[in-house]
N, C-alpha and C positions, 0 to 999 in steps of 0.2 A: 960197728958196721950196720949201715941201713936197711931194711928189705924196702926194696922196690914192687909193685908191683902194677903190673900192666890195666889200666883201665879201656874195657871193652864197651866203646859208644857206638850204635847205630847212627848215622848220619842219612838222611835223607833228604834226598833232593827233588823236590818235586816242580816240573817244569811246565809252562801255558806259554805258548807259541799264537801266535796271534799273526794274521795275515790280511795287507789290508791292500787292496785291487779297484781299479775302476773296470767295467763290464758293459759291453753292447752288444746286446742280443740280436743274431740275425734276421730273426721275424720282424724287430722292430729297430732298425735302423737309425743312428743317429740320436737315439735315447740311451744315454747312459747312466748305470749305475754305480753308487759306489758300495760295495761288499767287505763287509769285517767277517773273516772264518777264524775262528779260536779252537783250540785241543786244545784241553787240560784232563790230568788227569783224578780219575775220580774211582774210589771206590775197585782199585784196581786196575778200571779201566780207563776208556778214553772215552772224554764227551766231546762230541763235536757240535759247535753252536755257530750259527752263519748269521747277519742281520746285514737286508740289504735298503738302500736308501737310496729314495726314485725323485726323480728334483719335482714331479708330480702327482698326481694319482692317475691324471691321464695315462703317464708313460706307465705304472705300476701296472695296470689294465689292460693297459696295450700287450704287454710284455704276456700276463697270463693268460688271455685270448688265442696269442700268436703260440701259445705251448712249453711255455717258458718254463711251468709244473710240470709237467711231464718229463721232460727235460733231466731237469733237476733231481726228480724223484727218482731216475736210471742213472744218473751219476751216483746218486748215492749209494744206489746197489750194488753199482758195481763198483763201488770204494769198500762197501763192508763186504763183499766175495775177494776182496783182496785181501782185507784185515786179514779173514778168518784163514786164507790160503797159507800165510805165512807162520 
C-alpha cells in the first residue's frame, strides 16, 4: 500500500494590463495623441505608468499650455481617492 501525499504549492499569478488609446485634447484640437497606460503589479501594489506620444513637440506644447497638466494631475487623484475608497 502506498502513502500519498498532498503536495501544497503556492501559485501565483501576477497580471500587467496594458491599455493602448488614441487622445484629443479639447484645448487643443485636432492634435492627437497616442497613450500606453500599464498597471502591473508591484511590491503588493499597483503601479501605474502612462507614456504619451505627440506626432510633434509643437502639439506636446500646445497640449501643456492649454492645461493638459493639470488635467491629468486631477485625474490621477481622483483615481487614487477611489483606490483607497475601496
Amino acid at each position: 500500500m502506498s502513502s500519498i501525499r498532498p503536495i501544497n504549492k503556492a501559485r501565483f499569478l501576477f497580471i500587467t494590463v496594458s491599455l493602448l488609446r488614441t487622445f484629443e485634447f479639447e484645448g487643443v484640437p485636432g492634435h492627437v495623441l497616442l497613450e500606453t497606460t500599464r498597471f502591473e503589479e508591484k511590491n503588493g501594489k499597483t503601479l501605474l505608468t502612462a507614456i504619451s506620444v505627440y506626432q510633434t513637440v509643437e502639439d506636446r506644447d500646445g497640449m501643456v499650455s492649454a492645461g493638459m497638466e493639470s488635467g491629468a494631475l486631477e485625474s490621477m487623484d481622483l483615481l487614487a481617492q477611489l483606490v483607497e475608497s475601496k
